[in-house]
N, C-alpha and C positions, 0 to 999 in steps of 0.2 A: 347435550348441547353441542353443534354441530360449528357452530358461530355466533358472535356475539357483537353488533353493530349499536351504536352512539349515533345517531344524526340529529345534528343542532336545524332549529324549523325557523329560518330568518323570513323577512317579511311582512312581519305581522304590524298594522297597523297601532296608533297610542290605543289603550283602549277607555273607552268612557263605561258609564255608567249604563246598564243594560244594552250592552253589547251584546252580539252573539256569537259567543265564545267558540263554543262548538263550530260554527257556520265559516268564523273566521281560520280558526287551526284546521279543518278539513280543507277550506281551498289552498292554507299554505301548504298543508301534506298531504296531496290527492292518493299517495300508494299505498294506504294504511292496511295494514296486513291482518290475518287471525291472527292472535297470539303476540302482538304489539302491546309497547308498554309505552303513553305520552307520560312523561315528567313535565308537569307543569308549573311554575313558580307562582307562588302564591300570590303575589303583588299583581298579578295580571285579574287573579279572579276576585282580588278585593277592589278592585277599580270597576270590574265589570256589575258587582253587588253593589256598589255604592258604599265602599268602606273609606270613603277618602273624606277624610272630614275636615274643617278649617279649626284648628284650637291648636292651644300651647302644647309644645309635645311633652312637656313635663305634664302638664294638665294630665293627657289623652294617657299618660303612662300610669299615673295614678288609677283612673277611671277601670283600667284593663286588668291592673291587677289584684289579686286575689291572696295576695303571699307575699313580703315581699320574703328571698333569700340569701341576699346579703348586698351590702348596699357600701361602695369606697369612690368618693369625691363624686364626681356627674354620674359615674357610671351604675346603675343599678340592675341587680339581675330579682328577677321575676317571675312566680307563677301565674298564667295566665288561667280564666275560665274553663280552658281545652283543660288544662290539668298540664302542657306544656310549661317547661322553665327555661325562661332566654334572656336575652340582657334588654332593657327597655321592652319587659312584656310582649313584645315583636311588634310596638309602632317605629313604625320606619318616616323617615321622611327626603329617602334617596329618591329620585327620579318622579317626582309630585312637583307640583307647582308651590310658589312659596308660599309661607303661611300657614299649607296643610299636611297633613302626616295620613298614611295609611296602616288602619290597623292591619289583624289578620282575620282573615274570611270567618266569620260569626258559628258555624259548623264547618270544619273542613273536609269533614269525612261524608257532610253532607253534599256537601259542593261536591267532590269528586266524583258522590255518586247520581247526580244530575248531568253532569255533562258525559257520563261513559255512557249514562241514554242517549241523553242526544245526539253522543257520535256513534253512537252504535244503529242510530235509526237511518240517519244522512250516511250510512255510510254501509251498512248489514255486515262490517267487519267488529269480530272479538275481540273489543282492547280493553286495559288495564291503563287504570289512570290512576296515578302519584301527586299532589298536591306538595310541593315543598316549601322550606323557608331555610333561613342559614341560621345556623345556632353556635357558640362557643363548646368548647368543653373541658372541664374539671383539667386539672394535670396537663395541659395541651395547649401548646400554644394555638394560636390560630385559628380559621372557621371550616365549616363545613357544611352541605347543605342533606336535611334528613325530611325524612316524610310524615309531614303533620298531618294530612287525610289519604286515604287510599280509598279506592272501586276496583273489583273485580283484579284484587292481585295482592298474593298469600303475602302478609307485610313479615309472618316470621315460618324461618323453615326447622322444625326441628331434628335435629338429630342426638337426642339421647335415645339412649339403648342401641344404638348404633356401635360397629364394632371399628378402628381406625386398623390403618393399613398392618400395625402390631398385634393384632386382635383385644384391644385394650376396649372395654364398652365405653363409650360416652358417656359421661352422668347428667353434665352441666350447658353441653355446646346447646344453644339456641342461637341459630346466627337471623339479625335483623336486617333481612333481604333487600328490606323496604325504604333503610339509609343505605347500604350499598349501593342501592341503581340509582338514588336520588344523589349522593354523592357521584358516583361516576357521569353522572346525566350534569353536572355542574361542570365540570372538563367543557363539553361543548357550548355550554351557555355560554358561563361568565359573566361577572356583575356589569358591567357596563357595554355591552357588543349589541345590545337591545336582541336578544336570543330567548325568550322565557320560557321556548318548550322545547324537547329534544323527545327524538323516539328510539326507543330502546328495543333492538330487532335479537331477537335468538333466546328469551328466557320464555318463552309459551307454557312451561312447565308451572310456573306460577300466574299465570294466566288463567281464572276461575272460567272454566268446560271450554278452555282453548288447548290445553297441554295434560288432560287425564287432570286439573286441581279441581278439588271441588269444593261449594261454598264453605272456609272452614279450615277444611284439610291441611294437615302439616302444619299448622297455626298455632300460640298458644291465645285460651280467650277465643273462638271463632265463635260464631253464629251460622244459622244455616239459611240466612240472605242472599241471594244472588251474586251479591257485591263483596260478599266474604264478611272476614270482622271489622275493617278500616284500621288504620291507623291507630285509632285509640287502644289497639290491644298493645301498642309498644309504648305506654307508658305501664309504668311497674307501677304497682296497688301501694302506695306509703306504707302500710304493715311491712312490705317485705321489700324498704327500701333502704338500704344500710348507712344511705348517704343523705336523709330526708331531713335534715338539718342544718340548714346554712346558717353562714355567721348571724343574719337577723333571728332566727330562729330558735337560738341556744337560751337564751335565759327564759324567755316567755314557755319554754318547755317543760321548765321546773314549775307543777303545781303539785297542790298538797294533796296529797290520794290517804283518802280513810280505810277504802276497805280494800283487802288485798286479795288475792287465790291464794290456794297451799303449794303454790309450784316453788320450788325453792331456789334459792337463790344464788348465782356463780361468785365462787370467792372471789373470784380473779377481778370480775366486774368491781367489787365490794375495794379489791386493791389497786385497782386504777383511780376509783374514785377519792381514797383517800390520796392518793398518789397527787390529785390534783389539788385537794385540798389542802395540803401545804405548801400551795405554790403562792398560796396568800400574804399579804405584806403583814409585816410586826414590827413594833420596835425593836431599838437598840439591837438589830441583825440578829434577833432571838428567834427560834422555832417552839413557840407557845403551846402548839396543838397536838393533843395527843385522843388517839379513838380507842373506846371499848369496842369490841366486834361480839354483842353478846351473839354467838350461832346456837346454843344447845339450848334445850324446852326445859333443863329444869334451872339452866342462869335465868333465862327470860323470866319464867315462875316466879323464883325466890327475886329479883329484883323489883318484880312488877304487885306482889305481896307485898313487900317490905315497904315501898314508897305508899301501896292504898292505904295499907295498916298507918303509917304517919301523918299521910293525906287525914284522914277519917279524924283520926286523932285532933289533929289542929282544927278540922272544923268544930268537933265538939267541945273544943275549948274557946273556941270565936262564938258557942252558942249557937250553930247551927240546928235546927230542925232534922230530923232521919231524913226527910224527904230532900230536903234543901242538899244534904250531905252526898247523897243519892245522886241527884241530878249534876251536882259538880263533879262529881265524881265519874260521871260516864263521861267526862273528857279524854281521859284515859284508855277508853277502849281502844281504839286505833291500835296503841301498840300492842296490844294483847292478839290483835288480829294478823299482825304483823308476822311473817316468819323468821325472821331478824332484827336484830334491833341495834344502832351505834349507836353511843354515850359517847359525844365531843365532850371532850375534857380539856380543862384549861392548866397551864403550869406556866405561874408568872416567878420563876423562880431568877428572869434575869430583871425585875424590877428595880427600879431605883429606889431607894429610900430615903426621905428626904427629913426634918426638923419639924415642918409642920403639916397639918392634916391636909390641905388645901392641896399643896402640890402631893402626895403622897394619894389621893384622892385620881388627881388629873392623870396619873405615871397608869392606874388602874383602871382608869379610862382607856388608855390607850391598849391598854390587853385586853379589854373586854371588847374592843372595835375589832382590831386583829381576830381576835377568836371570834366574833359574826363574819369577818369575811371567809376565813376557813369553814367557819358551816354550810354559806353561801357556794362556798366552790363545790362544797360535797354535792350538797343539794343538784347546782346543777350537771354535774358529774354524771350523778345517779341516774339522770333525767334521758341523757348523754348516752347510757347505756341500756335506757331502756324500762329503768326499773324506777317505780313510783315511790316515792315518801312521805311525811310528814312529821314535820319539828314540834316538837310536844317539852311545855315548859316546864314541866313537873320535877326534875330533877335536880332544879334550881331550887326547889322550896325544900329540899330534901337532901342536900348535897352529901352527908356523913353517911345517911342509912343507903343511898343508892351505892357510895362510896364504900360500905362495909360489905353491902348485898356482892360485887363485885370484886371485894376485895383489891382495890387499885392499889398503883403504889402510890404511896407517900405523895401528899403536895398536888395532887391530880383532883381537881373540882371539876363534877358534872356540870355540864351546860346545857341542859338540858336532853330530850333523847330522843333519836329519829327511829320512825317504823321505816322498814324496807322493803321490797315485794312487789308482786307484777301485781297491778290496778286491774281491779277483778272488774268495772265498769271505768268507760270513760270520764273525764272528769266533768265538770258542769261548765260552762263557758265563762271568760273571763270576764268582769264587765268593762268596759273604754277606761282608762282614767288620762284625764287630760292634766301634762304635766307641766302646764301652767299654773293647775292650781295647788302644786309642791312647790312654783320657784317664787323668789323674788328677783329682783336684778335690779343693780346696786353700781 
């Protein structure tokens, strides 16, 4: 790279609704070169599609999104459709006429690669075209603008297996080329200077058959399209997104997972999540919770024996049927299938004790509340890290033999017992519950 040129493309007319985009940025930039990169801001080409809509933007922010991930006073941040996450789903309603808000471009990576035709037909020059929007980020104050569809220009360049100027190999470097230039192409915009596209002179290397790139090349995710992979290859796959859980997102995570893989499970995970679980409220300033960590196949055994053996026992003394015994009794599997298993135990050893049953009764309430919200924390802890559960009551019916199986100490009552383990399928979908019909209001 010999040089590296920014020029902001002022000029350009408001634009309406099937303008011509193309037709318009070619006469404000007649010198468009091989190996050009326009940065376009996306609000021009939602206005030119027809994305400007008259509705509530609270309405219009709903409608767009798909997730929300976390959500504090007006402001909410949002997965959009694209699989993009920005604050208000990215309806804007700066520089629109009142009343209406502008989403963002319906395909952007589609859009970009419509208009790199048409300027590349009006014009027989090789450019690369960037669709952008501005987005917050994580840990950072401030904004930034990054590239939500790209045409004809490598959005990422890799260099692992690459060696650094130490001879150290790169493992990890993937640098995303495609918010660098739309960031630095925001320098000569600026949100208010009516600027929306800049041309970016000296990267033709990332330039698809203007600089040796080819469809794909040096990319992670390419295709072998003309136009490269778009933009959509820099959003990361959620499997392998470390961060895929925003504040809305943490409790609705925790569901109940039956059957599990034999992949085994990181203590350390197992000690965070109790770590979290006594961060739960209790009375009288007491720490109530205490966890069995059963890890080894013959505690699991002998505990999970010992509770069916009682199980059985108690139905055939309620009169149960073999079959009937049977059938309640596969409630149980789950933790069998489990490759772990914690026993939340309870120790109400700082209870009050009172003269009559009533309050003495109430005092026991309040531990046995306490010790749900400690399961609760585990639960979503576990969830937190990755790793699936479910809360299996049976230990409750069994509190002495699970208690002997495990030999606890003293004063330590099962509360039943979680399976733990990686969710060998996904879970089944939640269904709505509308929590109206939980409240009353008084």
């Amino acid at each position: 790279m010999s040089g590296l040129t920014i020029t902001g493309v002022p000029g350009l007319p408001e634009i309406t609704p099937g303008a011509n985009l193309a037709g318009l940025i070619v006469a404000a930039a007649p010198d468009l070169a091989d190996g050009d990169i326009l940065v376009v801001t996306s609000k021009i080409i939602s206005k030119a599609e027809g994305r400007v809509i008259s509705a509530d933007r609270q309405d219009a922010i709903a409608a767009e999104t798909v997730r929300v991930v976390a959500r504090r006073g007006p402001t909410t941040i949002a997965q959009t459709r694209h699989g993009l996450v920005l604050a208000a789903a990215g309806v804007d309603r700066s520089n629109t006429a009142p009343g209406t808000v502008v989403l963002l471009p319906a395909d952007p990576d589609g859009s970009a690669r419509r208009l790199r035709t048409a300027i590349i037909s009006l014009t027989g020059k090789n450019i690369g075209i960037l669709v952008t929007d501005t987005m917050g980020r994580p840990w950072r104050n401030g904004q930034t603008d990054t590239a939500i569809g790209a045409a004809g220009v490598i959005p990422l360049r890799d260099h692992r297996g690459q060696a650094d100027s130490f001879g150290n190999v790169l493992e990890v470097t993937v640098a995303a080329v495609a918010d660098e230039i739309a960031a630095a192409a925001e320098l000569v915009k600026g949100k208010s200077d009516q600027v929306p596209v800049a041309v970016v002179r000296g990267l033709g290397e990332l330039v698809i058959g203007a600089g040796g790139a080819e469809p794909g090349g040096g990319s992670a995710g390419g295709d072998s399209s003309r136009d490269g992979p778009g933009a959509a290859a820099l959003i990361r796959p959620a499997a392998e997104d470390m961060f895929r859980l925003g504040a809305a997102d943490v409790l609705a995570e925790r569901r109940t997972v039956r059957d599990f893989t034999a992949d085994p499970v990181d203590p350390a995970a197992v000690r965070r999540a109790i770590a979290a679980a006594v961060t739960a409220p209790a009375p009288h300033h007491s720490q109530p919770w205490r966890f069995a960590v059963v890890e080894s196949e013959q505690a699991r055994t002998s505990l999970l024996d010992d509770m069916l053996a009682a199980w059985v026992a108690d139905l055939r003394g309620d009169g149960f049927t073999e079959e009937q015994i049977a059938r309640r009794t596969r409630r149980g599997e789950p933790l069998r299938r489990a490759p772990l298993i914690i026993v939340p135990c309870l120790l109400a050893d700082a209870a009050h004790t009172y003269p009559d049953q009533r309050r003495n009764a109430s005092e026991r309430a309040m531990f046995l509340v306490a010790m749900g919200a400690g399961v609760e924390n585990l639960l979503v802890a576990l969830a937190v890290e990755g790793l699936g559960s479910c809360w299996v009551s049976s230990t409750l019916f069994c509190g002495p033999v699970a208690a002997a199986a495990l030999d606890l100490p003293g004063g330590w009552e099962p509360m039943g017992a979680v399976g733990v383990g990686h969710a060998a399928t996904p879970p089944a979908p939640r269904p709505d519950r509308d929590p109206d019909a939980f409240t009353v209001i008084r």
